[in-house]
SEFI-559437 format. One record per residue: x, y negated, z negated of N, C-alpha, C in turn. Coordinates in steps of 0.001 Angstrom, whole numbers, plus 500000, padded with zeros to 6 digits. Layout:
BEGIN
XYZXYZXYZ
...
//
This chain:
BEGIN
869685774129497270870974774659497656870887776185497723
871698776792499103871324778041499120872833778722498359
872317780130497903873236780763497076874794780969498094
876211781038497421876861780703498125877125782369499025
876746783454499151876613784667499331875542785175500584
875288783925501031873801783781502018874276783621503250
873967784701504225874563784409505309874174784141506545
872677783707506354871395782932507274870754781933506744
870474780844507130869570779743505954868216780783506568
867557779692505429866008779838506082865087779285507249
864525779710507833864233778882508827863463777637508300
862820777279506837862446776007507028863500775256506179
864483775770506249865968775080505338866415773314505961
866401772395505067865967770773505722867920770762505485
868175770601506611869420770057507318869711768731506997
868381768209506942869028766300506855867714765915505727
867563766297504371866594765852504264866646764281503293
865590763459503097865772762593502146866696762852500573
867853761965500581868065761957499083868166760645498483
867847760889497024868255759420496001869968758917495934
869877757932496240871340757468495388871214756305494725
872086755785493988872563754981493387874312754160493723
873722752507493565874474752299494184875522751679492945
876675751920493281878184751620492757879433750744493449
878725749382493185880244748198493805879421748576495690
880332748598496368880063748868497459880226750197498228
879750750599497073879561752330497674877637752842497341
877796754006498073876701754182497503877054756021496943
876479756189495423876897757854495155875535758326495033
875941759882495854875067760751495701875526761982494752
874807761957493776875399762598492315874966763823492610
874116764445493391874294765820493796873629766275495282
874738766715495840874725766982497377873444768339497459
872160768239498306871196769025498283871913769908499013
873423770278499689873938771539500500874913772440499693
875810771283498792876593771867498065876945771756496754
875927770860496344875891770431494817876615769489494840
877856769169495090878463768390494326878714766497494713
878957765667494058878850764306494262879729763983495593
879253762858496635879562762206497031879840760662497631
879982760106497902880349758975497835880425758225499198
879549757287499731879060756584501202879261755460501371
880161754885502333879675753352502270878356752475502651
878438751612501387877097750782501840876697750091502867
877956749818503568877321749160505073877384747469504777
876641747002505595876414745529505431875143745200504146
874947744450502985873895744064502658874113743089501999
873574742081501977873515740744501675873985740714500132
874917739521500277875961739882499190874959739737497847
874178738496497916872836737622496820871848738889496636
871713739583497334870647740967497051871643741999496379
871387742375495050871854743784494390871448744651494912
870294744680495339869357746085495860868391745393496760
868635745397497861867588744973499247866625745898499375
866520747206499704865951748323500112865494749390498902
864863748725497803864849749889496722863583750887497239
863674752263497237863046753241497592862760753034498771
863848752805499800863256752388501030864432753596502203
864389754087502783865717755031503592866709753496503860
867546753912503840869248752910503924869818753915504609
869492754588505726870406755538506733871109756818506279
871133756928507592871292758869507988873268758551507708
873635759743507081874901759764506768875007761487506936
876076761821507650876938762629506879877065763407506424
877079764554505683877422765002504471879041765468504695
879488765072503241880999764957503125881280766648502692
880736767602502519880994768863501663882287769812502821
882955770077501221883954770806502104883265772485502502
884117772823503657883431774245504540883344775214502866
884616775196502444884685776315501410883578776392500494
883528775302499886881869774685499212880435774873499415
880487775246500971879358775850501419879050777553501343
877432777374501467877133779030501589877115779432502807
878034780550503288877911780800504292877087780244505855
876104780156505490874612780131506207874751778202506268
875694777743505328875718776521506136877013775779506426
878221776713507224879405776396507774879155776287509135
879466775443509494879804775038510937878019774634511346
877141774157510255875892773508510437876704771711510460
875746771099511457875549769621511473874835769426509979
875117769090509113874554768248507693874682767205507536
873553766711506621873648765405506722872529765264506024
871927763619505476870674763479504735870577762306505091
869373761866504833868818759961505169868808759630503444
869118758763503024869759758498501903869026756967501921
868264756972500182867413756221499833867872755795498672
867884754484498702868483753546497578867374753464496590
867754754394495319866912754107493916866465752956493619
865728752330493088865165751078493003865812751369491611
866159750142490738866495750343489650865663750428488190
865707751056486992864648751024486540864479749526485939
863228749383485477862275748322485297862307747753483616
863095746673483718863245746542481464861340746427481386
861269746712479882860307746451479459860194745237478348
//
């Protein structure tokens, strides 16, 4: 995340890059937005009701990003954002 006082990204600054989420009922949350820090919240789409987790560590689609303009650093208002968003596999009992 660039500082909110920044009023050019960088040129290799990732616009859409991979993030983790975790999924919640039929949402999926992203507990921290790589543009603006803060959590958001996606729908899951279609996935088979008998599968908890179909796609663990696998991309589950390009979304979005929900961040409000004010929330952003300069350098990324009025940018297309967005991330490909990868369903955590859950951890493993021992």
């Amino acid at each position: 995340m660039l500082p909110r006082n920044t009023v050019t990204a960088p040129a290799d600054y990732d616009f859409n890059p991979d993030v983790y989420v975790e999924r919640a009922g039929d949402q999926l949350v992203l507990k921290k937005c790589p543009h603006c820090g803060k959590t958001h919240y996606h729908g899951i789409g279609y996935i088979a009701k008998d599968d908890p987790n179909p796609y663990p560590d696998r991309p589950f689609g390009h979304r979005l990003a929900h961040c409000a303009t004010a929330a952003l650093p300069k350098a990324l208002q009025r940018q297309s954002l967005g991330y490909v968003l990868v369903l955590r596999a859950p951890a493993k009992s021992l």
